[in-house]
C-alpha positions in Angstrom: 101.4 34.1 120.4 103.8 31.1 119.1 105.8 28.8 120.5 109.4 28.8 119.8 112.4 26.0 120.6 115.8 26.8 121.1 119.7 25.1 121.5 120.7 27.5 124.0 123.6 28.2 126.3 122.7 30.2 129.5 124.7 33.5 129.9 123.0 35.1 133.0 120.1 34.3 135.2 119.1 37.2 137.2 115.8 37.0 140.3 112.9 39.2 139.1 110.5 39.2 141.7 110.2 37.0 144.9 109.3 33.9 142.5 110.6 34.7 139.0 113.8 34.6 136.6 114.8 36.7 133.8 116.9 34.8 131.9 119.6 35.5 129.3 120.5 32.7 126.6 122.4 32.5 123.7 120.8 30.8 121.3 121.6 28.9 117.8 118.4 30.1 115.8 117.6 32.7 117.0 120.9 35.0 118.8 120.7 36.6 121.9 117.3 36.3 123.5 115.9 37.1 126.9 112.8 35.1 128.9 111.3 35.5 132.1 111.2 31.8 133.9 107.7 32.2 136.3 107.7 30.6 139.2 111.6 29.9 138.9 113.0 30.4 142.0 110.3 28.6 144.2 111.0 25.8 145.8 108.2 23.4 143.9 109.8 25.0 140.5 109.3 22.4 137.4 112.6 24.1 136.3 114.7 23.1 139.3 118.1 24.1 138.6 118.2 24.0 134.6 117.9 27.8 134.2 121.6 28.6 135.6 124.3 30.0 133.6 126.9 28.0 132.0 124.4 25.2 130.8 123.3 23.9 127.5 119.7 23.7 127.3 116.2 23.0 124.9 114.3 25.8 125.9 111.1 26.6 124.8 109.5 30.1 124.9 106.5 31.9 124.5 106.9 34.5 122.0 104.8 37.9 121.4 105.6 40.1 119.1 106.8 43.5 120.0 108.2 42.5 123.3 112.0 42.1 124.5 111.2 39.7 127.4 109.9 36.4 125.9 107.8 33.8 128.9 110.0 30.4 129.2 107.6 27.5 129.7 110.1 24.5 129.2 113.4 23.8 129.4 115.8 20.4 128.8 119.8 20.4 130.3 121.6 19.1 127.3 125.3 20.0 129.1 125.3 20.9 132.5 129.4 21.5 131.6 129.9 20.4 135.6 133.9 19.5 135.0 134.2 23.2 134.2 132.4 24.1 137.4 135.0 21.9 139.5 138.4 24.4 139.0 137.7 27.1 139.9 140.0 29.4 137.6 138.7 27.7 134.5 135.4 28.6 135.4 135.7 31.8 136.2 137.3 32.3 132.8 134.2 30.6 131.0 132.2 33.1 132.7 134.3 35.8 131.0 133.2 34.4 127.8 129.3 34.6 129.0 130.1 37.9 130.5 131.5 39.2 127.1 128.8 37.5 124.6 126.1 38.8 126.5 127.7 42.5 126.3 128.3 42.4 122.5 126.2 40.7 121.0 123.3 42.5 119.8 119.4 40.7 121.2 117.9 38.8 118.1 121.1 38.9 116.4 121.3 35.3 114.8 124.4 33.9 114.3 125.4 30.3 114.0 129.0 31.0 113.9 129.4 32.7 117.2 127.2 29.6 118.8 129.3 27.4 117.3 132.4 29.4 118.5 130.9 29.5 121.8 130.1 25.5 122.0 133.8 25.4 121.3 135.7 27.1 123.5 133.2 26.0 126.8 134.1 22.7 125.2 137.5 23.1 125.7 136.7 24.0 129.3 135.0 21.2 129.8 138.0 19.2 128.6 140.7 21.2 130.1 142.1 21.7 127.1 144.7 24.6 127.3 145.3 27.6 129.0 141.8 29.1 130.0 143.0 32.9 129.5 144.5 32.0 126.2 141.1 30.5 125.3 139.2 33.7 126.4 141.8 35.5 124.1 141.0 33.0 120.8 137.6 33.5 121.9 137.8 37.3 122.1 139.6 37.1 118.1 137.0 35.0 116.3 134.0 36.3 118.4 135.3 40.0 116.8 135.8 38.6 113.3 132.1 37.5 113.8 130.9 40.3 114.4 132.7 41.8 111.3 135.4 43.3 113.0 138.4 40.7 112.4 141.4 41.4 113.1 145.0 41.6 110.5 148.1 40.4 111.8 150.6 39.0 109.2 151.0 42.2 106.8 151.1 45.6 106.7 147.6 47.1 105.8 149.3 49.9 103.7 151.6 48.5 101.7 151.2 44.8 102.3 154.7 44.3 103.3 156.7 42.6 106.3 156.2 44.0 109.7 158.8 45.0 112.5 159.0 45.3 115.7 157.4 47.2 117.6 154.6 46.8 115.7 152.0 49.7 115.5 148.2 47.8 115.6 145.4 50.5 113.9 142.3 50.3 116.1 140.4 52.4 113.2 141.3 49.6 110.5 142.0 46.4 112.9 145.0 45.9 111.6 149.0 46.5 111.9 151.4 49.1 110.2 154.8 49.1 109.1 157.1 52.0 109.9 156.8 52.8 106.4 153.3 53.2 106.6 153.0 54.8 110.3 151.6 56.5 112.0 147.7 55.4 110.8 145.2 58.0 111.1 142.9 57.2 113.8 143.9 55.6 117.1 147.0 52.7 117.4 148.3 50.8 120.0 152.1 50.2 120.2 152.9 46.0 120.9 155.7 43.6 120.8 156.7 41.4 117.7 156.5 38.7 120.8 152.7 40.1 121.2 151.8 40.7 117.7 153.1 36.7 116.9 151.1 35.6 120.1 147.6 37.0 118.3 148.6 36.0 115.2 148.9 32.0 116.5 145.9 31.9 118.5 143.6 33.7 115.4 144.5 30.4 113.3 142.0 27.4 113.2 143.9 25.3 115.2 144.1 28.2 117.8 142.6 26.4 120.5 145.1 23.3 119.8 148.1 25.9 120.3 146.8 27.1 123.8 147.7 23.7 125.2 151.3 24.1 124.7 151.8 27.8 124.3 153.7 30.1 127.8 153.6 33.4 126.9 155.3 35.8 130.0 152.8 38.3 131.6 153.7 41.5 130.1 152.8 39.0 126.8 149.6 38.3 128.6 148.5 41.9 129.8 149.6 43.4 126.2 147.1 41.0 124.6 144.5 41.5 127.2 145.0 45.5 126.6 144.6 45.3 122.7 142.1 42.7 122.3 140.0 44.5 124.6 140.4 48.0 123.3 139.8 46.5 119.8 136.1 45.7 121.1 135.3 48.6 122.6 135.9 50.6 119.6 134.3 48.4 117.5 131.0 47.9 119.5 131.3 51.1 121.5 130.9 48.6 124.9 132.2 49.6 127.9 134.3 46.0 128.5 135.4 46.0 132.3 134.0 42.6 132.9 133.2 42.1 136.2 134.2 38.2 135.5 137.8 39.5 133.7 139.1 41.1 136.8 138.1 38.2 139.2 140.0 35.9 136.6 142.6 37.9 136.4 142.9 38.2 140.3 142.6 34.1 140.8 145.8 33.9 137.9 147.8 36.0 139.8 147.3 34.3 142.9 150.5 32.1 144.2 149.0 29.4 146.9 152.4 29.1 148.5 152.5 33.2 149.3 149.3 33.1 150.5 149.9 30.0 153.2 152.6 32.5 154.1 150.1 35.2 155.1 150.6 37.5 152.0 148.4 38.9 150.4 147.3 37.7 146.5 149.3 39.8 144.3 147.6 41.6 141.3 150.1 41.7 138.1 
């Protein structure tokens, strides 16, 4: 048995018993790992109310070899991200990307870049930076290439020429066509030039920077949505329909004066 400390975020925090927590936490060193917080949910606990998701925490866990489930014996808020938790749209969003991360990426599967990425966009959360569905989309793109399944936008994969509209996205290579070079072999998706420039912004370094001032319409928003999610699930053969997505989703399409009005929230 060893002791091992980690700069975690927490995805999910589930009861296990009448007194216990199994945690979910994505972690710098070490990936995605899961722990089992004793004595958690009791009202004496010495964890209180660190061990919920959408926190940055030091935890410390007590490690066995051979098991999935680690034992959590301390843990240290370093970001509580509470201006997040105040609108209620953003965080719903933020939960997406917890939802998503905890889906695809594989337990034990270190990777400092997707931490990083993740510190990022809750970051921009946290600082209401830009539109919080865009930022679950730039999240979606680098969280893919990642993983190793990026995404190609600005050239035909064929030929390496200019593309058209419509623009014919390969779901077998992650990247677009030209009519020259269509159909791929494999499955495609059919988008809009509008679409296809929309990915192609927010995949660029300064991605998150863009989502402050960028409007796209909804058919914009729901084509991206379609592909981006499609993309993953081929990739990681995950079923995607994010429990947090559609509540997000529902909140964005929700028009306050309508609904003083009696309607009903509309779902675009």
């Amino acid at each position: 048995m060893t002791l091992l400390t980690l700069d975690a975020v927490i995805l999910r925090s589930q009861p296990y018993s009448e007194t216990s927590r199994i945690v979910t936490f994505m972690s710098r060193e070490n990936g995605l790992v899961k722990g089992i917080a004793r004595g958690a949910r009791g009202k004496r606990s010495r964890f209180g109310a660190t061990l919920e998701p959408l926190q940055r925490v030091r935890v410390t866990l007590s490690v066995r070899e051979g098991r999935d489930l680690q034992t959590v014996t301390e843990a240290d808020l370093l970001q509580p991200y509470g201006q997040i938790r105040e609108d209620l749209f953003s965080s719903t969003w933020a939960q997406a990307v917890l939802e998503l991360t905890s889906r695809v990426v594989w337990q034990e599967h270190a990777s400092e870049d997707v931490f990083e990425l993740l510190l990022a966009i809750l970051h921009a959360y946290e600082e209401g930076i830009g539109d919080p569905q865009l930022l679950f989309h730039i999240y979606q793109i680098h969280l893919a290439a990642s993983l190793g399944y990026a995404i190609h936008l600005e050239t035909c994969s064929g030929c390496g020429g200019p593309v058209t509209d419509p623009v014919r996205f390969s779901l077998t290579e992650g990247a677009v066509r030209c009519s020259d070079c269509y159909p791929p072999e494999g499955a495609y998706i059919t988008l809009s030039g509008e679409t296809a420039a929309l990915l192609l912004r927010l995949s660029r370094p300064d991605g998150i920077a863009a989502a402050a001032a960028l409007k796209p319409d909804n058919e914009v928003r729901r084509s991206c949505s379609r592909l981006l999610r499609r993309h993953l699930e081929y990739h990681t053969e995950t079923d995607l329909a994010l429990r947090s997505l559609r509540l997000a989703e529902r909140i964005g399409s929700w028009d306050p004066a309508e609904d003083l009005k009696g309607s009903k929230r509309r779902i675009v």
